[in-house]
Structure formats: C-alpha cells, structure tokens
C-alpha positions as CSV (number, residue, x, y, z in Angstrom):
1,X,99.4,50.9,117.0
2,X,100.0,54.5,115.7
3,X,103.4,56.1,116.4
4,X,103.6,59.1,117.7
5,X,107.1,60.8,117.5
6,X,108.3,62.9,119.6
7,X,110.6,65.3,122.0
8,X,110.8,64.0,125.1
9,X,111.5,66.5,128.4
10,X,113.3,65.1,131.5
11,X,115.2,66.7,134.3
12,X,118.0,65.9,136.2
13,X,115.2,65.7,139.7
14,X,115.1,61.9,138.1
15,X,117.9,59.4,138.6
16,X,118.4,58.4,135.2
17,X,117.4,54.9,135.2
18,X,113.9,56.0,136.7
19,X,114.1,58.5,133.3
20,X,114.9,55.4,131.1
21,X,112.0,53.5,132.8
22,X,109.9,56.7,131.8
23,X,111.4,56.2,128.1
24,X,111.1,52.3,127.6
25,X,107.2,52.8,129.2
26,X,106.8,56.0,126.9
27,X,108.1,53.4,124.1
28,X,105.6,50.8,124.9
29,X,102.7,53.0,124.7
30,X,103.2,54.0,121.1
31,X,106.2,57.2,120.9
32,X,109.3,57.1,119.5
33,X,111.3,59.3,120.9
34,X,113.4,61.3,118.5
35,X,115.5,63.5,121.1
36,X,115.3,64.1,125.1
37,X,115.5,67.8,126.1
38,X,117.1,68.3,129.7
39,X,115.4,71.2,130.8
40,X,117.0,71.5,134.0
41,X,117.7,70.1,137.5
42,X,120.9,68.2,138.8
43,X,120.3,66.8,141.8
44,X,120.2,63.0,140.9
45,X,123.0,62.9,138.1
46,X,126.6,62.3,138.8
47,X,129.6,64.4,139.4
48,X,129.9,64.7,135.4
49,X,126.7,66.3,134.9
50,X,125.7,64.2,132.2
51,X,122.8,62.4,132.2
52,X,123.2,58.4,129.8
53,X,120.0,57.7,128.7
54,X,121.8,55.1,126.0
55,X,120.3,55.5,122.7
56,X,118.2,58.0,123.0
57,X,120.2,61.5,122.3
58,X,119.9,64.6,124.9
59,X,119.6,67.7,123.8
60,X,120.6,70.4,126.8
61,X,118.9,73.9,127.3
62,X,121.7,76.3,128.2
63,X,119.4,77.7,130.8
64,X,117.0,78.8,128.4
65,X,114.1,76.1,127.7
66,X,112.1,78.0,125.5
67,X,114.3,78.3,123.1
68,X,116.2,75.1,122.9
69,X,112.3,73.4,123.2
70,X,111.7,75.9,119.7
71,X,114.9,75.1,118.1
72,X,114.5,70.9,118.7
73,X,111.1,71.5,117.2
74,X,112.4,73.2,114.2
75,X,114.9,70.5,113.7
76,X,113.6,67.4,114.1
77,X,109.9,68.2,113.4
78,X,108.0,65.9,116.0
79,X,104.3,65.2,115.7
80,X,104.2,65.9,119.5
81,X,106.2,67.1,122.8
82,X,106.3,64.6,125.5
83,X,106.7,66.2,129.1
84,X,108.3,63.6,131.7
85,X,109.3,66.3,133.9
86,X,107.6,67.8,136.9
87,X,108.1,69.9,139.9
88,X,110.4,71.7,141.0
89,X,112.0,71.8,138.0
90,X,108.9,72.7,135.4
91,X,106.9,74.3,137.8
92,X,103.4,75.7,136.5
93,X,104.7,79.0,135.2
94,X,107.8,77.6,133.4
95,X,105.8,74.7,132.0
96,X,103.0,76.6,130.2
97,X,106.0,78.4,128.4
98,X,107.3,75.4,126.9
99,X,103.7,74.6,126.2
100,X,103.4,78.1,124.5
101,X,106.8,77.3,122.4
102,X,105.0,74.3,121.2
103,X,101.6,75.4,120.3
104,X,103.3,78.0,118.3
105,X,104.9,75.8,116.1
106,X,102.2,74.0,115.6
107,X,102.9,70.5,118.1
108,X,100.5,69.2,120.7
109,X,102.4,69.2,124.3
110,X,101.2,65.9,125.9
111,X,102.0,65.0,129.8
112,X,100.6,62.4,132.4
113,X,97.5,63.9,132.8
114,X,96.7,66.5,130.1
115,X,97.1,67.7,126.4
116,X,97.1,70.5,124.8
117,X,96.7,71.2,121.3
118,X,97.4,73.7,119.2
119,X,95.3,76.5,117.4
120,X,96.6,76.8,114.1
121,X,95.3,73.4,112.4
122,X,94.8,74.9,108.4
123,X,96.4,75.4,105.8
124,X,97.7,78.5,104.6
125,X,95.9,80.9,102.2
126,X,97.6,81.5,98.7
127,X,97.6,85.6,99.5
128,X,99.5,87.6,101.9
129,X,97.5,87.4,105.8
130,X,97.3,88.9,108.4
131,X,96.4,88.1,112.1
132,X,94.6,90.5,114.5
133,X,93.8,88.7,118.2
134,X,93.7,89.6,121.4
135,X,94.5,88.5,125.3
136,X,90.1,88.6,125.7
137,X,87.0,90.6,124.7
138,X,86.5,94.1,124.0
139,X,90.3,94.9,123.9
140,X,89.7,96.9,120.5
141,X,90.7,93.8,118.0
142,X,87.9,95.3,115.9
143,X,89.3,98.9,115.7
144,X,92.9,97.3,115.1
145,X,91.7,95.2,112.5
146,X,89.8,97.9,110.9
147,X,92.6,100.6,110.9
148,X,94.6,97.9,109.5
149,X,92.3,97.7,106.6
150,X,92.2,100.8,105.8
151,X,96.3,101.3,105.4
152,X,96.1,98.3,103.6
153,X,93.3,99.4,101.1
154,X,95.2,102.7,100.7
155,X,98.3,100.7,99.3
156,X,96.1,99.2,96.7
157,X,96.4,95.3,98.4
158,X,92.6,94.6,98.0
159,X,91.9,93.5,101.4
160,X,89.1,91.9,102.9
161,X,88.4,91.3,106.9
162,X,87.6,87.5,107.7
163,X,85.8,88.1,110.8
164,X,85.3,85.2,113.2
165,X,82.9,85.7,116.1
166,X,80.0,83.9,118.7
167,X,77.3,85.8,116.8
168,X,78.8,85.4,113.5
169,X,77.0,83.4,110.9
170,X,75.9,79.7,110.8
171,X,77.9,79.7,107.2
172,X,80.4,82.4,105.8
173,X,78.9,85.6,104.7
174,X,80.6,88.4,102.5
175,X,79.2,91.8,102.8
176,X,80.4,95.0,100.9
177,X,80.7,98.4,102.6
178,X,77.2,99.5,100.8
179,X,75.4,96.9,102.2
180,X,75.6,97.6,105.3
181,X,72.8,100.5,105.9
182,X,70.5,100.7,108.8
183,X,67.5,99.0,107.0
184,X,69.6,96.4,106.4
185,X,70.6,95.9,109.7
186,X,67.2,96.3,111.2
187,X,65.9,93.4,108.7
188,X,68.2,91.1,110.2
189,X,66.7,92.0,113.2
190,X,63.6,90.8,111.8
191,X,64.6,87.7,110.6
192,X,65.9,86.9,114.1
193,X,69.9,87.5,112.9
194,X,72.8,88.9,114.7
195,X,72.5,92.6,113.1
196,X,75.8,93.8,114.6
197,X,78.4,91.0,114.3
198,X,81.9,91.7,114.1
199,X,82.5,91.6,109.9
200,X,79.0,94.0,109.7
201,X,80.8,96.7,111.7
202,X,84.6,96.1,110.1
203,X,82.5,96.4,107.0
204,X,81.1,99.6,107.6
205,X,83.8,101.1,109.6
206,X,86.8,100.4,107.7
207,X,84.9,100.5,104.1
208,X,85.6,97.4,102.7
209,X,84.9,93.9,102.0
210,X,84.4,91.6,104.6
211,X,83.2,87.4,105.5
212,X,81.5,86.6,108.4
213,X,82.2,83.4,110.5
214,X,81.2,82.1,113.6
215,X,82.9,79.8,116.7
216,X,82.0,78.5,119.6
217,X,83.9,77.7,122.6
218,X,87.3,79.0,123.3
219,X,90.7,76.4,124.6
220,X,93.3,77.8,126.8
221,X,95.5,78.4,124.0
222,X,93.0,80.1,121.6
223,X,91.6,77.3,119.6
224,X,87.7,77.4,119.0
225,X,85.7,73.9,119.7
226,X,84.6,74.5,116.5
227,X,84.6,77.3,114.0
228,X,83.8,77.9,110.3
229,X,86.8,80.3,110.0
230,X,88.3,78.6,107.3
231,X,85.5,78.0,104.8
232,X,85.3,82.1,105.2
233,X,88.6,83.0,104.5
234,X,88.5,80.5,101.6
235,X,85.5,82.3,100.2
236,X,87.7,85.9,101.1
237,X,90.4,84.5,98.3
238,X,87.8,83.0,95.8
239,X,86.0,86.7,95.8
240,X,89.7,88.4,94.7
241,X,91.2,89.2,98.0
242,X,94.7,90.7,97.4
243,X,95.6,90.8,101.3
244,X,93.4,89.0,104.0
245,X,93.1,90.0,107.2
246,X,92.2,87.5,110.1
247,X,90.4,89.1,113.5
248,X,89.8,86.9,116.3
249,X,87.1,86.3,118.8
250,X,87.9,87.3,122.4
251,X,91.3,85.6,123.5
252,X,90.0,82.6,120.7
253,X,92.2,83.1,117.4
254,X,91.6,81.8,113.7
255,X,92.5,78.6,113.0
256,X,93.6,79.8,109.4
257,X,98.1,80.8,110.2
258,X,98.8,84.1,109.0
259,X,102.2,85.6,107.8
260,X,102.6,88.3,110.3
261,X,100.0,90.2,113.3
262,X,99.5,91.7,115.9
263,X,98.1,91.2,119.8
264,X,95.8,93.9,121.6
265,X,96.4,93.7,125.0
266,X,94.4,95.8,127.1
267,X,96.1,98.1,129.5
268,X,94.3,97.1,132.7
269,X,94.7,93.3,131.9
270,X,97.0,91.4,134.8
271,X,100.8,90.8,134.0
272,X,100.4,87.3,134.6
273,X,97.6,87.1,132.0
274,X,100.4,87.9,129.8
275,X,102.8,86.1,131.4
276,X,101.7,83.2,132.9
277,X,99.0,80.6,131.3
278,X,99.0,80.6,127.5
279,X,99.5,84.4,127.0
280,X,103.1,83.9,126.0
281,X,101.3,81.7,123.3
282,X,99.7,85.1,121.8
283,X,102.6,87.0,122.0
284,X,105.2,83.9,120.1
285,X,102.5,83.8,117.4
286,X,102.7,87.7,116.7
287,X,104.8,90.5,115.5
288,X,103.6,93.5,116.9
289,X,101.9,94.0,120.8
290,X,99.6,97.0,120.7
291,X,98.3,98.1,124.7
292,X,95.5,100.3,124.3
293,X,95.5,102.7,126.8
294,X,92.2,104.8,128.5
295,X,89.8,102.0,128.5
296,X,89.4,101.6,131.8
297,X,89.1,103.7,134.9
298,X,91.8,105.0,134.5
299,X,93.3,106.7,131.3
300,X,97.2,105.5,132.4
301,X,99.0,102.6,131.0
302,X,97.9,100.3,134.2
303,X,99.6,97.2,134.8
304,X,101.5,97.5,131.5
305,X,103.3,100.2,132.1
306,X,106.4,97.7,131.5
307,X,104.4,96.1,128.2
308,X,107.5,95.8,126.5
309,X,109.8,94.1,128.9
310,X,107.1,91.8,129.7
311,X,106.3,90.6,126.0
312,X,110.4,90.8,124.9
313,X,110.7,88.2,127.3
314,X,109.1,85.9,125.1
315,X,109.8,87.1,121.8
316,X,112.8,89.4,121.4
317,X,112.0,90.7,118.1
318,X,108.2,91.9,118.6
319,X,107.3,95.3,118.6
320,X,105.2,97.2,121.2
321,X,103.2,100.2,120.4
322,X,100.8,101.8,123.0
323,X,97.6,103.3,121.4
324,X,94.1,105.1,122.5
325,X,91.0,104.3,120.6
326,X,88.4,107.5,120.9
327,X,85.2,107.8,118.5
328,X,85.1,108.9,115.4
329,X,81.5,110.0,114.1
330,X,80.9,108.6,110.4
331,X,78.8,111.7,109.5
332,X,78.6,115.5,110.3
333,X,77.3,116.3,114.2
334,X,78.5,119.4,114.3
335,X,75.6,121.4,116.3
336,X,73.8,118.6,117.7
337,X,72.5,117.3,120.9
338,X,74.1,113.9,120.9
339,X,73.1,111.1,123.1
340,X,76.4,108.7,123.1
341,X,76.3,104.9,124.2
342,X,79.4,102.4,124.4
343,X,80.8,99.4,125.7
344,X,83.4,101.4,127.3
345,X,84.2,101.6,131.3
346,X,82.1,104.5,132.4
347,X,84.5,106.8,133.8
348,X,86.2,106.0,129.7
349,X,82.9,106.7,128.3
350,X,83.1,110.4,130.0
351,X,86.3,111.1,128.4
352,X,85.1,110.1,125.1
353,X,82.3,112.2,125.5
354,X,84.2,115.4,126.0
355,X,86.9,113.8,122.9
356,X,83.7,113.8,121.1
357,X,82.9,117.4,121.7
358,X,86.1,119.1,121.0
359,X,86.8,117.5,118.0
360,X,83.2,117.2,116.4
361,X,81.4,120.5,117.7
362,X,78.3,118.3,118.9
363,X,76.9,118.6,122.8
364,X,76.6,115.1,124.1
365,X,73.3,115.4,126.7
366,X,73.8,112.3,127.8
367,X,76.2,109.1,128.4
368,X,75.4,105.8,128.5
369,X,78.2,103.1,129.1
370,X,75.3,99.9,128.9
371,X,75.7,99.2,125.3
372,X,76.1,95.2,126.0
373,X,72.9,95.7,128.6
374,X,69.9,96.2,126.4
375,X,67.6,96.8,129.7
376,X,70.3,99.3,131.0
377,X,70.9,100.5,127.7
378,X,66.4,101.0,127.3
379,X,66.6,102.9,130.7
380,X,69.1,105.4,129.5
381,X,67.8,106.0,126.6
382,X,64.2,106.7,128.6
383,X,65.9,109.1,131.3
384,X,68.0,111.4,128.2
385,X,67.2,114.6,127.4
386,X,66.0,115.2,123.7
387,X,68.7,114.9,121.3
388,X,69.2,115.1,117.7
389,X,71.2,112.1,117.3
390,X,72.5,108.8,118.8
391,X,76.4,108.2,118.6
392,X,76.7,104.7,119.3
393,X,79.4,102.2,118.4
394,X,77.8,98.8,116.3
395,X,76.2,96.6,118.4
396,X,73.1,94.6,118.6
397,X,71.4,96.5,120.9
398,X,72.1,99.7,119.2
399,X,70.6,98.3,116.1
C-alpha cells in the first residue's frame, strides 16, 4: 500500500474519540498523518478547550484557517490535505478557501467524497516567468500579456509569449512577429488551421516571439485535462528566451509555475466568482489583480468597485490596478471609412468606435459586435456601407 502523508483537518463539532476513530480509519486506508489542524468549532471538547487526539499533534488556527492551513503546508510539506471536517464548521464557502491555500502550494485537498488537485504539476523553467490568467474568457488576458511583452522587450529581457489555448496547435509552434501576415493567415485557413489563435495575435500585436499550445478541458481550479503547455515553453527556452511569459486559456492556467503574475478579472464578473469557488485560488497564485473596466454595458467598475478589499482578503500583499483596453489601429486610418468588428459587449463596441475616431481621424460607418458569430458577423458585413478598411481585432472569423 502506498502512503500518502498528510495534514489532517478536524473541528471541535466532533467528540474527540469519534475524531480519533476518523484518524485510526484514515490510518488504515494508507495516510500517515503528520499534524491535525483544528480549524474551528467547540461544541464537543471539554471545559479546557483542548482537543487529545494522543499522538498525533494539533496544530490550532487562531481564527484564521487559511493561513495556519499555508503555514502547516510550508512546514511539514505533505503530499496531500486530508479534510475530516464538515458543516457548520467548513461550510462550502470556508472550505473551497482552504482548498485554494492548498492548490496553491501545490497539494491535492482530499475529503469523503471528492479531490481536488492542483494546477501547477511542472517543473520550473531555468529563465525568469511570468503568469498572465484570468477569472474566464475574453477578460483581456491577451492584451495584458501582450503589453507585458512589450515593457519587457523594451528592457532588453528577450521575451517570448507561451500561449496556451482550445485552438492552439496539436504540437508547440513558434512564430516571429514577421510571420504573421495576412497571407499567412489565410493559408492556414486553407489548410483547415486555426488562423487566429492566441500566440498568432500576441505575435503580431506585441512584436515578438511567440509558441503556440493547445488544451482541452478546464478543472475548477484551473488545470487543463490535458495540455501541451509545457513541451511549448520548453521549446520558448531552447529558442533563447531571456524572460517567458505564460498566458492562460479562459479561467484554465499553465501548468508550467511562474515566478510572479498577474489576474484579469473582468469588472462585470460576480464577487463571489472571486470569492467563493476556486477564485481565491487565482488570486493566492498571483501578484498583481488588474479589473478591466468598460467592457461591458456599462463603462463603470461594476461589481468590483471594492476589487481591492475583496482580493486583499486572500492575499494581503497583491496589488490591484484597474485598467481600460480601447483599440489601437496597427497602421495609418486617418481619413477612412472604417467598418469596426469586435468581441466586445455592444454598447462597449460603440464607445470604442467613437475612441477610435478621436484618436485616429478615421469615420467608423459601421459597428459590428459579432466577431465570435461568423453568420452575425457575414450579415454585418453585407448590411455596411462602403468602407475603406476593416478594423477588426484577430480572430478566426476576421481572417
């Protein structure tokens, strides 16, 4: 029988012989349990407070779980947290925390009837990296990661955008900035390829190197069923990479760690997105929390107008930024009927419209917010008015 060691959580809702009973069984089954964390509840111990579970040490929270859970982690390295708690004292919310704490250390978090595991499973890469993911899709990991390169470039680092997406490529793919041209994209097309996938557009936006990978299937806490992430950001270091940047795939993340990031968190998604479930996972596992603002309906901050409180919760340290993303034409359109399609919410796409008229001189005829519906997108196009050129963002049905 393999032995799994491990941090075992009990609460004081448990008389401490039905706990020991929990222990002995938890013995039997193959864990040896290093330390017991008592993450609350009093009811069923003694006037002393203390709950005797013999040999086995206990390790008490302070009325803070998350952190003690962290700090056990830290110090006596487990291969897995055990959870023999339950209601009332780890309720649902409470519980997915102390799941969060372990994922981002790297431990599965096992109870009665589940298992979670975590998304980080690789080993490091010899050069400076650095993680770009997201609470879901279209929350502007792409433009982050992008801008990212580009201060990064300027400092000299050499870096190079491992991009990991659903239409990325069956094996890892590196494309320079000059590759990327609209014949080249259009033979893709042609040879039945995804012409627009994530490290094509960082490539072509943000002007330097990139790898492509794919993934498919997303877990709760980020990890991909299966991904060949890893086998790209090798191939990012073998081709000279100075400073690798890892962008994730809707709320999935790399499977590769990285040395410090950042989480997009759109600012129309739910607090309890970032809250509750395994958002507090996303924020423990970065540095900096970026809401983009004006991507919605609405151009205000939306239910993260308290961003900062929310994710300090979880990680005292991180930093919150708020930003707006707004188009940026990669050649001159200063005089030109424009016809201008995105993936943006339409009343957004208005606004980027008139941002694209006051800052580029160009006279957008026509708006089109259907760039992820090709038959929406093929009726727009139909209804416009001439125009001179089309100011689209990269995507498939653009191409």
């Amino acid at each position: 029988m393999n032995v799994i060691k491990v941090i075992a959580l009990v609460d004081g809702e448990h008389y401490p012989a039905v706990t020991r009973w929990g222990l002995a069984s938890a013995a039997a089954s193959g864990y040896e349990v290093l330390a017991a964390l008592l993450v609350g509840g009093m009811e069923k111990l003694d006037a002393s407070r203390r709950l005797d579970l013999g040999a086995t040490d206990v390790l008490t929270c302070d009325g803070d779980p998350m952190r003690a859970l962290g700090a056990a982690i830290r110090e006596h390295r487990p291969g897995a947290v055990l959870d023999l708690s339950d209601e009332p004292v780890l309720g649902y919310d409470r519980r997915m925390e102390l799941v969060a704490v372990a994922l981002a250390n790297g431990v599965p978090y096992i109870g009665p009837d589940f298992r979670f595991e975590p998304p980080i499973v690789e080993a490091a890469l010899p050069v400076p990296t650095y993680g770009v993911i997201g609470m879901a899709k279209r929350s502007g990991k792409t433009a982050l990661a992008g801008h990212v390169a580009r201060l990064a470039a300027a400092r000299g680092l050499r870096p190079v955008i491992v991009a990991m997406g659903r239409g990325g490529p069956s094996g890892p793919v590196a494309t320079r900035p000059e590759d990327v041209t609209l014949e080249a994209l259009k033979a893709r097309v042609e040879r039945g390829e995804h012409a627009a996938s994530d490290f094509l557009e960082d490539a072509l936006m943000a002007g330097v190197p990139t790898v492509g990978a794919r993934r498919c299937g997303g877990g709760m806490g980020g990890r991909p069923f299966v991904t060949n992430v890893a086998e790209a950001a090798a191939l990012a270091v073998e081709g000279g990479a100075g400073f690798v940047i890892l962008e994730g795939s809707g709320a999935s993340v790399p499977t590769v760690p990285w040395d410090a990031g950042l989480v997009v968190i759109p600012s129309d998604t739910p607090a309890h997105h970032v809250t509750g479930y395994l958002g507090p996972l996303r924020i423990l596992l970065s540095d900096l929390a970026v809401s983009i603002i004006g991507g919605g309906s609405t151009p205000g901050a939306g239910h993260l107008s308290n961003l900062e409180s929310l994710v300090r919760r979880f990680r005292s340290d991180i930093r919150v930024a708020m930003g707006e993303l707004q188009p940026v034409p990669l050649t001159e359109v200063r005089g030109k009927d424009a016809f201008f399609a995105t993936t943006a919410h339409p009343d957004a796409a208005l606004r980027m419209a008139s941002h694209l008229e006051r800052t580029t001189g160009c006279r957008v005829v026509k708006v089109s917010a259907a760039l992820a519906d090709r038959a929406a997108l093929e009726e727009d196009l139909a209804s416009a008015p001439a125009f001179d050129v089309l100011l689209t963002e990269l995507k498939a049905a653009a191409v």
